[in-house]
LUMDO-76226 format. One record per atom (N, C-alpha, C): residue in one letter; x negated, y negated, z. Coordinates in steps of 0.2 Angstrom, whole numbers, padded with zeros to 4 digits, always signed. Each point is the difference from the previous one (the first is absolute). Example, Ala and Ser with C-alpha at 12.3 -4.5 7.8 and 13.67 -1.06 7.14 Angstrom:
2
a-0066+0028+0039
a+0004-0006+0000
a-0004-0006+0000
s+0002-0005-0004
s-0004-0006+0001
s+0004-0005+0003
END
This chain:
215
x+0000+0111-0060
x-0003-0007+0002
x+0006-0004+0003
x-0001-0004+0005
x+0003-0004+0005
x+0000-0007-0003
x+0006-0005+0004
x-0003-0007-0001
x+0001-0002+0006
x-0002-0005+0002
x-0002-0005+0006
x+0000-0006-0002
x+0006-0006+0001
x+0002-0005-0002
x+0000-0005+0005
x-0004-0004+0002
x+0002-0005+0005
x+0002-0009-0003
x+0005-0001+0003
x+0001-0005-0002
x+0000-0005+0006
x-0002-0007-0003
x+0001-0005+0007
x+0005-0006-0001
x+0001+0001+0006
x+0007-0005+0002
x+0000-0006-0005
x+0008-0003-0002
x+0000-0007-0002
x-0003-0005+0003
x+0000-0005-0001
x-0002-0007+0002
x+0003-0002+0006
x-0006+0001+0006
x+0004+0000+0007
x+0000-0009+0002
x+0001-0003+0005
x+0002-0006+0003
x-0008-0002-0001
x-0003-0002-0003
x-0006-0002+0000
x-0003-0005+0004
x+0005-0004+0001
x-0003-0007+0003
x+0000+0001+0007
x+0001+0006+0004
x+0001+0004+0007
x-0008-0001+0003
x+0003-0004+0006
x-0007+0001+0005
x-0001+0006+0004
x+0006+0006-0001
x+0001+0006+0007
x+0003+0006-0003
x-0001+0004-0001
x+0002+0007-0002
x+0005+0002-0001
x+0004-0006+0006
x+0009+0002-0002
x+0002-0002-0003
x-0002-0008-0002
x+0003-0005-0005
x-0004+0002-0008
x-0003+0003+0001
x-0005+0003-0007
x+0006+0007-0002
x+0001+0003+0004
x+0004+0006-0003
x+0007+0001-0003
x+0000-0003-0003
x+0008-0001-0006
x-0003-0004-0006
x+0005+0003-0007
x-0002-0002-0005
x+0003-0007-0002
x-0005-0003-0003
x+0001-0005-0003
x+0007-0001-0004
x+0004-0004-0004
x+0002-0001-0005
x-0003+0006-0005
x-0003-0004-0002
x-0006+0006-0005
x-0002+0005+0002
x-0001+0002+0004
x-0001+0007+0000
x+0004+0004+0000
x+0006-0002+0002
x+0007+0004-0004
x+0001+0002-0005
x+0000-0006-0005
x+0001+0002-0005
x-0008+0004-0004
x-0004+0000+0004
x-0007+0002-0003
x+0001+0009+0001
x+0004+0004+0005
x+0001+0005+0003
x+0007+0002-0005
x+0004-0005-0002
x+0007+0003-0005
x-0005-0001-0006
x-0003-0003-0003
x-0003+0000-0005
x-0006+0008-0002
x-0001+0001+0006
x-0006+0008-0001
x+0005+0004+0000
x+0007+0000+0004
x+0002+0004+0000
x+0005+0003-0006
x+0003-0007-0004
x+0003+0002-0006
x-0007+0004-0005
x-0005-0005-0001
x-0009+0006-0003
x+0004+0006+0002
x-0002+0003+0008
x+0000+0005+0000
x+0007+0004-0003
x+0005-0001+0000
x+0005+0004-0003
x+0000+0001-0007
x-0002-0007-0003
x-0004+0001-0009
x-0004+0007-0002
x-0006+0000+0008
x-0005+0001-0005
x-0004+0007+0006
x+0003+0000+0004
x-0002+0006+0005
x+0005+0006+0001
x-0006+0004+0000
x+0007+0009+0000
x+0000-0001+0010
x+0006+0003+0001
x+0002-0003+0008
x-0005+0005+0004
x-0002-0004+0006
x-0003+0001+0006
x+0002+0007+0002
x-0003+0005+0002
x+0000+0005+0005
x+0001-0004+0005
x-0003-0002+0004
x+0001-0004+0006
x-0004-0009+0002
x+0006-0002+0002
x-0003-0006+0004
x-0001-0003+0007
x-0006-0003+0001
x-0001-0003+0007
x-0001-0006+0000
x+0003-0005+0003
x-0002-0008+0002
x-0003+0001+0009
x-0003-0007+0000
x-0002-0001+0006
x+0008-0004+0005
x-0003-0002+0004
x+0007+0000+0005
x+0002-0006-0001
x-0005-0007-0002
x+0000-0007+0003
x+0005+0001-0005
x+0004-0007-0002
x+0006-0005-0001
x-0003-0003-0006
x-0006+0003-0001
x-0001-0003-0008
x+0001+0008-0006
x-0004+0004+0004
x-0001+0006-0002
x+0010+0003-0003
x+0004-0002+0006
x+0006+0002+0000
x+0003-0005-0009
x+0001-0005+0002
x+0002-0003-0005
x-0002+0000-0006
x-0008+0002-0001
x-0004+0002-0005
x+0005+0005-0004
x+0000+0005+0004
x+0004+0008-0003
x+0003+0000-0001
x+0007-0006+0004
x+0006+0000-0002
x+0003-0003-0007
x-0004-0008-0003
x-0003-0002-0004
x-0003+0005-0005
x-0002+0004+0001
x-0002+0007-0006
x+0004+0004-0001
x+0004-0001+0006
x+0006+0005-0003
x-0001+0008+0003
x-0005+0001+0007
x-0001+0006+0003
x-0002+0000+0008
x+0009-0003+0001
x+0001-0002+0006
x+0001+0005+0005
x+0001+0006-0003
x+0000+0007+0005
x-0006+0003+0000
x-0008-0005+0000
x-0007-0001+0002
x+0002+0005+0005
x-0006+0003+0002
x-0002+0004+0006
x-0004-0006+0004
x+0002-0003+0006
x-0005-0004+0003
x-0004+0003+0004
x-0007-0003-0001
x-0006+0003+0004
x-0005-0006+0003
x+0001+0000+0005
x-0006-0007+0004
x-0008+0004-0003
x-0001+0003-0003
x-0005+0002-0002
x-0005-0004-0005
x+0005-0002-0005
x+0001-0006-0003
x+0000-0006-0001
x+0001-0002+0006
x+0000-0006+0002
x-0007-0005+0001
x+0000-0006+0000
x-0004-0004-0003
x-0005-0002+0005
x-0009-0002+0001
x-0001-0003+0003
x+0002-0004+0004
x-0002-0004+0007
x+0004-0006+0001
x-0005-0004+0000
x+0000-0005-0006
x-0004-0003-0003
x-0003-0006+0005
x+0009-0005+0003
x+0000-0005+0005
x-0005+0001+0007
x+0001+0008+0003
x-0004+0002+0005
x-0009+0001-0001
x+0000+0000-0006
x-0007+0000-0002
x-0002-0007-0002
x+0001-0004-0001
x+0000-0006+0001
x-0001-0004+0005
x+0005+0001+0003
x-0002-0003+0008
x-0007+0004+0003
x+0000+0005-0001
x-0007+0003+0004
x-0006-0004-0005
x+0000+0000-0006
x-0006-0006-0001
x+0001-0004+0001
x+0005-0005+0002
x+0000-0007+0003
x-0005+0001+0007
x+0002+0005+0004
x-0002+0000+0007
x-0006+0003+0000
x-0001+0005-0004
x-0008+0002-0001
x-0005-0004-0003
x+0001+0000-0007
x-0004-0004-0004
x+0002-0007+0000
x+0005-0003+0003
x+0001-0007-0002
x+0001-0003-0007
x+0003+0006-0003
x+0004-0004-0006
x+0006+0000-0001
x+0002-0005-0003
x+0007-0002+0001
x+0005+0004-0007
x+0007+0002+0004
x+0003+0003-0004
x+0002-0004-0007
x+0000+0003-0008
x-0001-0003-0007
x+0006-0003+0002
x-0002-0006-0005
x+0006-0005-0001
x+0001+0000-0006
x-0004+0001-0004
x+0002+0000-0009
x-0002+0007-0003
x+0003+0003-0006
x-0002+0006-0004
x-0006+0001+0000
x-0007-0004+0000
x-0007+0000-0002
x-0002+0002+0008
x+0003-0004+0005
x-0002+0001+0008
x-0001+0007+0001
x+0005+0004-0004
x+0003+0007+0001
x-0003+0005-0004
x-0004-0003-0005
x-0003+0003-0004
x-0007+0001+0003
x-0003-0003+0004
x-0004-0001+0004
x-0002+0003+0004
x+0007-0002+0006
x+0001+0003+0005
x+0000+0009+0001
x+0004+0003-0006
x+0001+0008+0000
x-0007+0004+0001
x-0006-0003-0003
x-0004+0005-0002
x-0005+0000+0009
x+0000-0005+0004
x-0003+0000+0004
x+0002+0003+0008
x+0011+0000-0003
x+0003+0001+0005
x+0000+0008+0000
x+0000+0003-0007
x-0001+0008+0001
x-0006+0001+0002
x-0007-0002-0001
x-0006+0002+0003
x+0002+0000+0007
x+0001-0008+0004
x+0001+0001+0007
x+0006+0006+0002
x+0004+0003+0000
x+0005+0003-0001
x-0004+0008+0000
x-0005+0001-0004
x-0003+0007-0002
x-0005+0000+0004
x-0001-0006+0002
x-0011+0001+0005
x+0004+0001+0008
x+0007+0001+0001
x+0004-0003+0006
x-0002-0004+0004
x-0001-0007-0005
x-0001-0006+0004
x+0008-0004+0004
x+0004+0002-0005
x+0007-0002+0002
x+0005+0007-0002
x+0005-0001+0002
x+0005+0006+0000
x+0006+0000+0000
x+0002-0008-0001
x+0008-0001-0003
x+0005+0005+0005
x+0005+0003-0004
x+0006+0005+0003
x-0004+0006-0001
x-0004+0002-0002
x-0003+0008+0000
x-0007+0000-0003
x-0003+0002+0002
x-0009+0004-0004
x+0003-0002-0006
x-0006+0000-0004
x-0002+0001-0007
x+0001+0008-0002
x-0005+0004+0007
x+0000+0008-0001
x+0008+0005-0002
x+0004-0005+0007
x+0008+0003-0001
x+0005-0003-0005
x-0002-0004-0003
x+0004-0003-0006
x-0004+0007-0007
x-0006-0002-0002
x-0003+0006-0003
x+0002+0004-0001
x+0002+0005+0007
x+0002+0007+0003
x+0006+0001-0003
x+0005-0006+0000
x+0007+0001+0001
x+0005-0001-0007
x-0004-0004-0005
x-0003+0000-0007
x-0002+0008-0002
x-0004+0001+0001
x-0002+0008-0002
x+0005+0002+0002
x+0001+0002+0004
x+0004+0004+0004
x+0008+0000-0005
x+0002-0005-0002
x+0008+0001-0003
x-0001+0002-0009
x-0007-0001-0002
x+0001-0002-0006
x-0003+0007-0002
x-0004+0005+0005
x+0000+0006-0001
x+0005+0003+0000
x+0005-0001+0005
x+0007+0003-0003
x+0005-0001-0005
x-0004-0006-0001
x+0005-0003-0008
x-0003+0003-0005
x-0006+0000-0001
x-0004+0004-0006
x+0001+0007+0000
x+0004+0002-0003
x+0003+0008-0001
x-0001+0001-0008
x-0004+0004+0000
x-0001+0005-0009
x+0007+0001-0002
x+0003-0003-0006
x+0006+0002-0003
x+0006-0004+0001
x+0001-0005+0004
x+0002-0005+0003
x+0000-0008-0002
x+0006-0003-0001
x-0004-0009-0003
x+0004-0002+0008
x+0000-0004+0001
x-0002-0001+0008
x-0002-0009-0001
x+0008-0006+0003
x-0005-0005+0000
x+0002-0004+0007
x-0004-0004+0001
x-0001-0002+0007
x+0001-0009-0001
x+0006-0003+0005
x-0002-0006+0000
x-0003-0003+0005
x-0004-0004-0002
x-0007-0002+0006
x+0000-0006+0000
x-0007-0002+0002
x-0003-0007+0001
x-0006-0001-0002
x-0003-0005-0002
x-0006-0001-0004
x-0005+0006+0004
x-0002-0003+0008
x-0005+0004+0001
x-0001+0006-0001
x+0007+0003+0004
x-0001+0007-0002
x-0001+0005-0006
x+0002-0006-0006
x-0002+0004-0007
x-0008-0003+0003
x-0004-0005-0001
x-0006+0001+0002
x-0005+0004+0002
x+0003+0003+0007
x-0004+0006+0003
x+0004+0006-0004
x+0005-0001-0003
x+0000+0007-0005
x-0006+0001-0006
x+0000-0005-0001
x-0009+0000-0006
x-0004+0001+0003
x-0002-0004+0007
x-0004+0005+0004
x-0004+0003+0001
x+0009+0004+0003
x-0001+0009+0000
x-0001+0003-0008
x+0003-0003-0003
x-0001+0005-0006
x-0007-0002-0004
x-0004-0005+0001
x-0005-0002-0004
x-0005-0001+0004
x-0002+0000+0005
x-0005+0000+0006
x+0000-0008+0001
x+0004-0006-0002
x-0004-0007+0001
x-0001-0001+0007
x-0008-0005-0001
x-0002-0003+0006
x+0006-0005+0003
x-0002-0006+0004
x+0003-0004+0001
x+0002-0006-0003
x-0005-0001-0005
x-0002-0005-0004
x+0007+0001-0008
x-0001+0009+0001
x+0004-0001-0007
x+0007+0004+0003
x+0000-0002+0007
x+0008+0001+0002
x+0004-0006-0001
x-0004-0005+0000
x+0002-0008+0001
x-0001-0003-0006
x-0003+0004-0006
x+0000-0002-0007
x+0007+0002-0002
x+0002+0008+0003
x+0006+0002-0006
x+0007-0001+0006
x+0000-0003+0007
x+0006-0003+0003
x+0002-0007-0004
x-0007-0005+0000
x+0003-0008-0001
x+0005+0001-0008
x-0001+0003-0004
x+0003-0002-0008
x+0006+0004+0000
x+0004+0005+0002
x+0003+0005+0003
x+0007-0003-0002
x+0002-0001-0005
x+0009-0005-0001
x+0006+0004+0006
x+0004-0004-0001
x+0006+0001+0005
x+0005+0004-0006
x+0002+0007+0002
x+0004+0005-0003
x-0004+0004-0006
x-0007-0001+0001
x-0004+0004-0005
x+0001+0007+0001
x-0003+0003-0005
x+0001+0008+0001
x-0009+0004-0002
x-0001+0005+0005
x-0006+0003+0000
x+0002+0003-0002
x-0004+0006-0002
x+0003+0008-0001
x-0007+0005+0002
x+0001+0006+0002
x-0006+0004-0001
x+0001+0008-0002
x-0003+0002-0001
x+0001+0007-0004
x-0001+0003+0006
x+0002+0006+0002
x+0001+0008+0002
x-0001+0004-0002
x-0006+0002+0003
x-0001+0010-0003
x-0002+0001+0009
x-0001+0007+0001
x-0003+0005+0001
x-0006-0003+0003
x-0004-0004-0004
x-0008+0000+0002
x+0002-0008+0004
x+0005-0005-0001
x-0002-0005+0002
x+0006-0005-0002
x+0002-0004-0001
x+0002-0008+0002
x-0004-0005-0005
x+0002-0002-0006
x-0006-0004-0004
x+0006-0006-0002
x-0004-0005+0002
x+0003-0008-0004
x+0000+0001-0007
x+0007-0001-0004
x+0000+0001-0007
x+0003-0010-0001
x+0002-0001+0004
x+0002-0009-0002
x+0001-0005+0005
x-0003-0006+0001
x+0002-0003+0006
x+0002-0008-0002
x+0005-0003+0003
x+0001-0006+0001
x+0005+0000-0008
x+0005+0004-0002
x+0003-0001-0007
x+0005-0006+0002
x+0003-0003-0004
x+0007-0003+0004
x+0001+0000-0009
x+0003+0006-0002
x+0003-0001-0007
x+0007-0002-0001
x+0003-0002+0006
x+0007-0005+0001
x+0000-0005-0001
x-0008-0003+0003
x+0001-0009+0001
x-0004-0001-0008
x+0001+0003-0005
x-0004+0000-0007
x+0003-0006-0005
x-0004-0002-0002
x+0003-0007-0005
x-0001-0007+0003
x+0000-0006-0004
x+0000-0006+0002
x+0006-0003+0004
x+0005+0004+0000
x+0006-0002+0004
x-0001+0002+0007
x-0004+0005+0003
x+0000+0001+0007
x-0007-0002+0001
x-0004-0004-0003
x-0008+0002+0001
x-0002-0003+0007
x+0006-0007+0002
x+0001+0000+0008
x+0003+0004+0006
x+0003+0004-0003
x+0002+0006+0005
x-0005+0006+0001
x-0009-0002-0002
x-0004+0004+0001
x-0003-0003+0007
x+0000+0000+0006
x+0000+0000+0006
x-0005+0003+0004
x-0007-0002+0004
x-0003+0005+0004
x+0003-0001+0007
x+0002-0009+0002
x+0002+0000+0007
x+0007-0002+0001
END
């Protein structure tokens, strides 16, 4: 049996109106990425192999964990949430979220638009899916623990793929998704199965209970 561990970036620039000003970690997410990653050296037998995605949050993520000679794969790389935005500004006429509730709001209609190809941001809904499947099938290896640093979406479409979700319960288990959480999923032979999602047994106790972060 295999593991399959994805983890998502610290706490990026949240208060960013553009993809580029969004992609670096906060303060806190710094130390949100050294804190999993001293966990990890407590409490995990070492990786077979790692992958991060390319962006500057992904990068610092890993470095911060302490598995800074990551394999980089743009495979993993993130949605562009800001492009998807802007297309339902222009399409539907909504306006891009100003507050956390905006965005809680926002998410579930901007993936519909996005899957019906009403709007198309930086790439299809189809090739984002594609490309998803596509790395995590090679990450999923029988025999192997294997962890991936990511971005909220793309742990999303990995539940997905592994659990058939609609739309509706893509944008259920994307919105709640902490920053430096850890999934895992079992490997065998027959498949790829979710054994845990959204842990952050780092930020545990009253002392960090504000360093549990979704944006």
């Amino acid at each position: 049996m295999g593991e399959l561990i994805l983890v998502r970036h610290g706490q990026a620039n949240s208060g960013a109106t553009t993809e580029e000003e969004y992609d670096r970690l906060s303060p806190l997410g710094h130390h949100q990425a050294r804190w999993l990653g001293e966990w990890f050296s407590k409490q995990e037998a070492q990786f077979d192999k790692v992958y991060r995605g390319t962006m500057r949050r992904h990068r610092e993520t890993a470095e911060g964990i302490g598995v800074a000679a990551a394999q980089a794969d743009a495979r993993l790389n993130e949605l562009d949430y800001f492009a998807l935005a802007r297309d339902m500004e222009i399409t539907h006429g909504m306006p891009i979220p100003a507050t956390q509730q905006d965005f809680a709001d926002h998410i579930p209609q901007t993936l519909k638009a996005w899957h019906a190809q009403e709007i198309n941001g930086s790439e299809p809904f189809a090739e984002f899916e594609a490309r998803i499947a596509t790395v995590l099938a090679e990450a999923a290896t029988p025999g192997r623990r294997v962890l991936c640093v990511t971005s909220g979406g793309v742990i999303a479409m990995s539940l997905r793929i592994a659990l058939g979700l609609d739309m509706d319960r893509l944008a259920q288990v994307l919105l709640p998704i902490f920053n430096s959480s850890v999934h895992r999923f079992r490997v065998v032979e027959g498949g790829t199965f979710l054994t845990s999602f959204n842990a952050v047994p780092h930020l545990e106790g009253p002392e960090r209970e504000e360093a549990r972060t979704w944006v």
